[in-house]
C-alpha positions as CSV (number, residue, x, y, z in Angstrom):
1,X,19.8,-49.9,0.0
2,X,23.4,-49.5,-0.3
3,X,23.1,-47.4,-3.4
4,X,20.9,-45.2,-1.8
5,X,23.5,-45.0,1.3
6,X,26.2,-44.4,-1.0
7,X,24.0,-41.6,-3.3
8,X,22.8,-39.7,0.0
9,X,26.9,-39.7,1.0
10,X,27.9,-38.3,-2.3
11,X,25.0,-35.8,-2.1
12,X,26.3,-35.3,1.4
13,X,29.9,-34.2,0.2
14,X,29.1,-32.1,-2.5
15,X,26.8,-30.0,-0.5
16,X,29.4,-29.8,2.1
17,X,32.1,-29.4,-0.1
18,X,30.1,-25.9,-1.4
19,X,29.9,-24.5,2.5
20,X,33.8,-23.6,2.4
21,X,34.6,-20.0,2.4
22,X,37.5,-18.4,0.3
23,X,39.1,-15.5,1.1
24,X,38.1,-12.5,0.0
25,X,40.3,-11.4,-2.8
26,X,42.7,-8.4,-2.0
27,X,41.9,-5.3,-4.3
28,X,44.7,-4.5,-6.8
29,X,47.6,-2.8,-6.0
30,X,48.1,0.6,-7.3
31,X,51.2,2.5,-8.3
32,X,52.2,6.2,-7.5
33,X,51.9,8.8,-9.2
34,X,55.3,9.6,-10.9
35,X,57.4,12.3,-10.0
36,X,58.2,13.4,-13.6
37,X,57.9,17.1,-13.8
38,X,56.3,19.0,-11.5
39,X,55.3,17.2,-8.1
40,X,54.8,17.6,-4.5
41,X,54.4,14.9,-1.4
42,X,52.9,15.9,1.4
43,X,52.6,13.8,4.8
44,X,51.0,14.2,8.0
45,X,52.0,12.1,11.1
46,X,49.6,12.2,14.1
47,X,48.6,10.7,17.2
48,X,50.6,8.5,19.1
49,X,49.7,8.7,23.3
50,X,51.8,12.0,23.1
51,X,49.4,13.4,20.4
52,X,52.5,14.2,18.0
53,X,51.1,16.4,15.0
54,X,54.3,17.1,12.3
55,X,54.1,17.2,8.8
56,X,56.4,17.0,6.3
57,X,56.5,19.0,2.4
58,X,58.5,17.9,-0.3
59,X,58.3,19.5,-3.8
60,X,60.1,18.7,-7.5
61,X,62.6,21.5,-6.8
62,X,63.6,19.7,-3.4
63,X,62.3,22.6,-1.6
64,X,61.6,20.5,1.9
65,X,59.3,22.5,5.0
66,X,58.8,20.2,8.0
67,X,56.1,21.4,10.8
68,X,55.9,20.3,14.0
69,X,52.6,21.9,15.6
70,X,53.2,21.0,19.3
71,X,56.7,22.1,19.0
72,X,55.2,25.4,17.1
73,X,58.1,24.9,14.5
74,X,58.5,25.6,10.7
75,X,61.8,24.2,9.2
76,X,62.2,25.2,5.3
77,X,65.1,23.9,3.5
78,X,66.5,21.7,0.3
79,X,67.4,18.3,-0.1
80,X,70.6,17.4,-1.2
81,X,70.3,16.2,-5.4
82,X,71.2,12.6,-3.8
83,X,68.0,12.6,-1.2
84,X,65.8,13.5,-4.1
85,X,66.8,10.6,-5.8
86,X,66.3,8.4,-3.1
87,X,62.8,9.5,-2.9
88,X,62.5,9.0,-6.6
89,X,63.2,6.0,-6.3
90,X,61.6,4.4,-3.7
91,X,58.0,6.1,-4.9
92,X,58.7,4.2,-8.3
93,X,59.0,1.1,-6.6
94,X,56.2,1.5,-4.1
95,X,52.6,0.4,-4.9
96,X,49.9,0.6,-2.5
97,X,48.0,-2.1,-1.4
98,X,44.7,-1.0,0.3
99,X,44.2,-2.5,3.6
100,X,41.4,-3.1,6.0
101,X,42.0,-2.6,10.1
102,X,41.8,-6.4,11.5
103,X,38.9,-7.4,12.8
104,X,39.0,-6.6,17.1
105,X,41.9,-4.7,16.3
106,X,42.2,-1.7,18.5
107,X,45.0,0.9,18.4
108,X,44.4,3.6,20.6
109,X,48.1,5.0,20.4
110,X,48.9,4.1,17.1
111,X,50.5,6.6,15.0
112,X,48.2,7.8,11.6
113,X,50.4,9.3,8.8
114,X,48.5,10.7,6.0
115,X,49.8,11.1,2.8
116,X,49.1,12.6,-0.3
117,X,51.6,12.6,-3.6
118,X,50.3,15.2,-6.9
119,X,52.2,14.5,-9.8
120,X,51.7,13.2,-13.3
121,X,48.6,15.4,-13.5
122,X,47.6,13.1,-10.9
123,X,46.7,12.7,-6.6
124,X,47.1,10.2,-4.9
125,X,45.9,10.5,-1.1
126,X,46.0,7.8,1.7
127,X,45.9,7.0,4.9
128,X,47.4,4.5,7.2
129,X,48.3,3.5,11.0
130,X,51.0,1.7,12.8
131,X,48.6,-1.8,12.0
132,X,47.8,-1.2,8.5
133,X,51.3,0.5,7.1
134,X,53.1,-3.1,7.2
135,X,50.2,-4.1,4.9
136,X,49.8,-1.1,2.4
137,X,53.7,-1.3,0.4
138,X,53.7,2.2,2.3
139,X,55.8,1.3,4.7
140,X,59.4,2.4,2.9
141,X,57.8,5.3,1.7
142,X,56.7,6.4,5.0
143,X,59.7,5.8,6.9
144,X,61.7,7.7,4.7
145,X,59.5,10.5,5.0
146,X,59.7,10.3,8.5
147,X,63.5,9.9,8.7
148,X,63.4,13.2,6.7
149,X,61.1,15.1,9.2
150,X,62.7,13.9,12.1
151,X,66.4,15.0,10.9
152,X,65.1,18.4,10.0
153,X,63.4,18.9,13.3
154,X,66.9,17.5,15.1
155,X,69.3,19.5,13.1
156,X,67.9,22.7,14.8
């Protein structure tokens, strides 16, 4: 009797044992297109309760035009041989992580910033919110961008 008590326990375990979940795995991070020869980054930040709509333009030549449509504004310009670096550099060392909206999650107000990089013969298009950005290895990226736009729109 005690071998069947101690079978039906092992049986017992194992079964239970298979009943765990594991997290789904994340999908692969994926790496920018590069901004060797000719390029251009494009990004679109929306919503908010205000209902902001701006964009932002940046080609290889540092030629920079920053929209806000509320504000009906068009800023053209250049950024300095330093900025461009700086953006070099930090799309080299981004690599986007997709991301999925938590489950319940509900952002109403949240900002939405689209963005889209061509370069390297490829095009590379995303978008992300004020929950998901954190997440995505946008977030740098992004904030740069939107340090850009919001300098050009103040310096007018």
């Amino acid at each position: 009797m005690s071998r069947l008590l101690i079978y039906i326990t092992l049986l017992s375990a194992l079964l239970l044992s298979g009943c765990g979940s594991t997290p789904p795995a994340r999908p692969a991070k994926n790496k920018l297109p590069s901004l060797d020869g000719e390029w251009r980054i494009r990004m679109i930040h929306s919503g908010g309760i205000m209902g902001l709509s701006r964009s932002i333009e940046i080609s290889f030549d540092g030629t920079r035009t920053v929209t806000d449509e509320r504000g009906d504004k068009t800023i053209t310009g250049e950024l300095s041989a330093g900025e461009l670096e700086n953006l070099r550099e930090i799309v080299v060392n981004s690599e986007y992580q997709p991301t999925e909206r938590p489950q319940g999650s509900d952002c109403a107000d949240c900002f939405v910033y689209n963005l889209e990089i061509q370069g390297d013969g490829k095009k590379f298009i995303v978008q992300v919110d004020d929950i998901t950005m954190p997440e995505s290895g946008m977030e740098r990226l992004i904030v740069h961008l939107r340090d850009l736009l919001e300098a050009a729109l103040n310096n007018v």
